[in-house]
C-alpha positions in Angstrom: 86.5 124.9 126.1 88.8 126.8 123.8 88.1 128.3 120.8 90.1 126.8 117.7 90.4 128.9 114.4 91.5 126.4 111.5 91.6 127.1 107.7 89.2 123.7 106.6 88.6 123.1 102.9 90.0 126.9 101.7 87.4 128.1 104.5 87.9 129.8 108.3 86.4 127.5 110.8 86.3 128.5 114.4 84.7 126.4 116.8 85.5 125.8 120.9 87.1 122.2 121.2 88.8 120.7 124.6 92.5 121.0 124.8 92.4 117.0 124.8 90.2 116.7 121.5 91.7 115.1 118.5 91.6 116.6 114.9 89.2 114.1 114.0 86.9 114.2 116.8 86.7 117.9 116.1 86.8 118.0 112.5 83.8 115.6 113.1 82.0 116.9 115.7 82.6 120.0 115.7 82.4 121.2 112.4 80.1 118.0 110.8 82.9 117.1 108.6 82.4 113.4 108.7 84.5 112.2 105.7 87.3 111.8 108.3 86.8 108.3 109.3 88.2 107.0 113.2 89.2 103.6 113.1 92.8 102.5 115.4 92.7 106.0 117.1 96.2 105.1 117.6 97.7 106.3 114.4 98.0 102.6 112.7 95.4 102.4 110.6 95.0 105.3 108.3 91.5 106.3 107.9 91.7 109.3 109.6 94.3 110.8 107.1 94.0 114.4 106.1 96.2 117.2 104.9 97.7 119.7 107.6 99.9 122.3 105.8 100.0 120.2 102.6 101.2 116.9 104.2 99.1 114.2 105.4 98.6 113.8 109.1 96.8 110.8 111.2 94.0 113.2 112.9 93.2 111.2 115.6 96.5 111.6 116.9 96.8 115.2 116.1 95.3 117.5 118.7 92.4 120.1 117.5 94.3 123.0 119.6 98.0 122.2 118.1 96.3 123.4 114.7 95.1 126.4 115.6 95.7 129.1 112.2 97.0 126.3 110.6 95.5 124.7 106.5 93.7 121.8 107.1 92.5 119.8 104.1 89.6 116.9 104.5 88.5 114.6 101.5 85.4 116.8 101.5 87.9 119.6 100.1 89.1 117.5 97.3 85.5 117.9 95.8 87.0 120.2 92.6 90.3 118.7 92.8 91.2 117.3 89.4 93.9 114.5 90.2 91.3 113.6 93.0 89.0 112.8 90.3 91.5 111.4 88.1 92.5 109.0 91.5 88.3 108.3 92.4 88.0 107.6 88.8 90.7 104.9 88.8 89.8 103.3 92.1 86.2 102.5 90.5 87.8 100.8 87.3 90.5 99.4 89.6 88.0 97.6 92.0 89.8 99.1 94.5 87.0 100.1 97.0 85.0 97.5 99.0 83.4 98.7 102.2 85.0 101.9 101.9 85.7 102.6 105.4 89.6 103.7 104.5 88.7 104.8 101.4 89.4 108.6 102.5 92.5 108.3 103.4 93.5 106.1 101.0 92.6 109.0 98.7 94.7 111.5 100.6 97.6 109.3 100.7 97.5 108.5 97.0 96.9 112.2 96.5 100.1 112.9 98.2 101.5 109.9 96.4 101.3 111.5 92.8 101.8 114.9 94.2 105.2 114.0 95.9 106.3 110.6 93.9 104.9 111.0 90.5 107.6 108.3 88.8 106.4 105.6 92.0 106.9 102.2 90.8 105.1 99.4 92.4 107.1 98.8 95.6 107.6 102.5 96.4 103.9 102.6 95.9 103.0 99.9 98.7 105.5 101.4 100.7 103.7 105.1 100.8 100.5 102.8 101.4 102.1 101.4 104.8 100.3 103.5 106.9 97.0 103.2 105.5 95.3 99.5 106.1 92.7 98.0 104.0 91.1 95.0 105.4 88.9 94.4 102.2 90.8 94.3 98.9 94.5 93.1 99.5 95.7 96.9 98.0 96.1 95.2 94.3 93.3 97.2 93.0 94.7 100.4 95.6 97.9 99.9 94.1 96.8 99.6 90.2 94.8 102.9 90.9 97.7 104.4 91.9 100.1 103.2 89.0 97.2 104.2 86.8 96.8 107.6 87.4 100.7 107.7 87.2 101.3 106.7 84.2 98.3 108.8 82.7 100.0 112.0 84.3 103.3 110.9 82.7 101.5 110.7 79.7 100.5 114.0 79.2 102.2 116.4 77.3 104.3 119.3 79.1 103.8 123.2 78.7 
């Protein structure tokens, strides 16, 4: 076991992890943060999507120990985040949640999506999505979120 310092949710973790353990497994196991869901464990599917330095990462095919110092960001530390809300908000109205399984890193990658892309039309939209799968809604309700929040951001006046 090795001992892993990360910077989770604005907070210092340090727990001991094996060299071999992915981000997920430990941000799961080790430190009960269970909002990361494990679905491919290959990187395909999305659901384990969280924010490493500001940029989303697939955690199960991150290793724990490559982090060590680094920022880590889960969807638990979204919790005060106000386009977060804004994004939740719009994926109830939207009808863009079913099971919810990929739901948290859905959020993350729309997150990054109005962070990084915040004039996204449709198609660049669904492209940012391509990482992420959904085997519930058919994205239209993801994607109208998305566009939602969008155009409510472009919408407000500037300072």
């Amino acid at each position: 076991m090795t001992p892993i310092t990360l910077h989770v949710n604005g907070r210092t973790l340090r727990a001991d992890s094996e060299d071999r353990t992915s981000l997920a497994d430990h941000l799961r196991e080790q430190l009960g943060l269970t909002g990361t869901h494990i679905g491919c464990e290959h990187g395909v599917c999305g659901a384990c999507t969280v924010q490493l330095d500001g940029a989303p990462v697939r955690a199960c095919i991150t290793l724990a120990a490559a982090c060590q110092g680094r920022a880590l960001r889960t969807v638990e530390g979204f919790a005060d985040d106000p386009l977060m809300a804004q994004l939740r908000a719009a994926f109830s109205a939207e009808h863009a949640l079913q099971c919810g399984y990929c739901t948290p890193g859905m959020l993350i990658t729309a997150h990054d999506i109005a962070t990084r892309l915040p004039q996204a039309d449709e198609e660049l939209i669904r492209l940012e999505l391509a990482g992420n799968l959904c085997r519930c809604t058919g994205y239209r309700g993801i994607v109208r979120a998305i566009q939602r929040v969008l155009a409510e951001r472009l919408s407000l006046p500037t300072r």
